[in-house]
N, C-alpha and C positions, 0 to 999 in steps of 0.2 A: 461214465467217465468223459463221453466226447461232451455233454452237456454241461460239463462243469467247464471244460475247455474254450465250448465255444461262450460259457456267461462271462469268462474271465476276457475273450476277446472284446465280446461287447461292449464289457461296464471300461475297458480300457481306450476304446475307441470313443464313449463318451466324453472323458477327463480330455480325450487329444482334440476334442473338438473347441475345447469352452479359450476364449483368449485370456493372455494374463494378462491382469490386470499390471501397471507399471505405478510404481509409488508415486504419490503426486508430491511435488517441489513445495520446499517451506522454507522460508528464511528463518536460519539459527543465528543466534546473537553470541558471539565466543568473544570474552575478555583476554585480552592478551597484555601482560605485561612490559610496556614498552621502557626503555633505560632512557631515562636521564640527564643529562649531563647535570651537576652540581655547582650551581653559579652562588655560594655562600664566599666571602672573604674571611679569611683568614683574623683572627684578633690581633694587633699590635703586640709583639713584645716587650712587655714594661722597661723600664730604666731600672735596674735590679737595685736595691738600699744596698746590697752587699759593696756594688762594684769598688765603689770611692774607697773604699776602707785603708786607712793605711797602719804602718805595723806602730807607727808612736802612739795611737788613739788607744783608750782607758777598754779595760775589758768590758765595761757594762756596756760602753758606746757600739762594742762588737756585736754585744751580746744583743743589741735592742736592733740594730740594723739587721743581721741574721734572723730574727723573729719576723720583722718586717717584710724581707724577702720571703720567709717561708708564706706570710700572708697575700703574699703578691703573686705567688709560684699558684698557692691552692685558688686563687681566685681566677688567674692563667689556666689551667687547667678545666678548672668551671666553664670557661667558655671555649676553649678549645671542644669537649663534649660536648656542648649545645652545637656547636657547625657540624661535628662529625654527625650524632645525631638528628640534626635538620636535613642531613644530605639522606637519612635510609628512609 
């Protein structure tokens, strides 16, 4: 029994002798997402066909300016998502 005691001191006093080694330095390369700012301008808002409308004008005259503006709105639109878009 004292033989086991004293191999256990020994082989421990060997580990305590050896130095650690210390990890050696290396340059990491870490991506970081940096913000932004958004320098897009804004699209002009059209001169809408609706506006001018007045109530003596012929219903088709209504009707072809209202089409116009919806034409004007979805193209409006189109470019409003192209800036939002350019900005993410």
């Amino acid at each position: 029994m004292r033989w086991i005691i004293v191999g256990m001191v020994v082989a421990l006093a060997g580990c305590a002798g050896q130095p650690v080694a210390e990890p050696e330095p290396r340059v990491v390369r870490v991506e970081v997402p940096v913000p932004v700012p958004c320098r897009v301008k804004a699209p002009a808002v059209p001169a809408w066909a609706a506006e001018g409308l007045r109530k003596q004008y012929s219903l088709e005259a209504k009707v072809r300016a209202l089409l116009a503006e919806r034409r004007q709105a979805k193209g409006y639109i189109t470019e409003l998502q192209a800036a939002i878009t350019s900005c993410q």
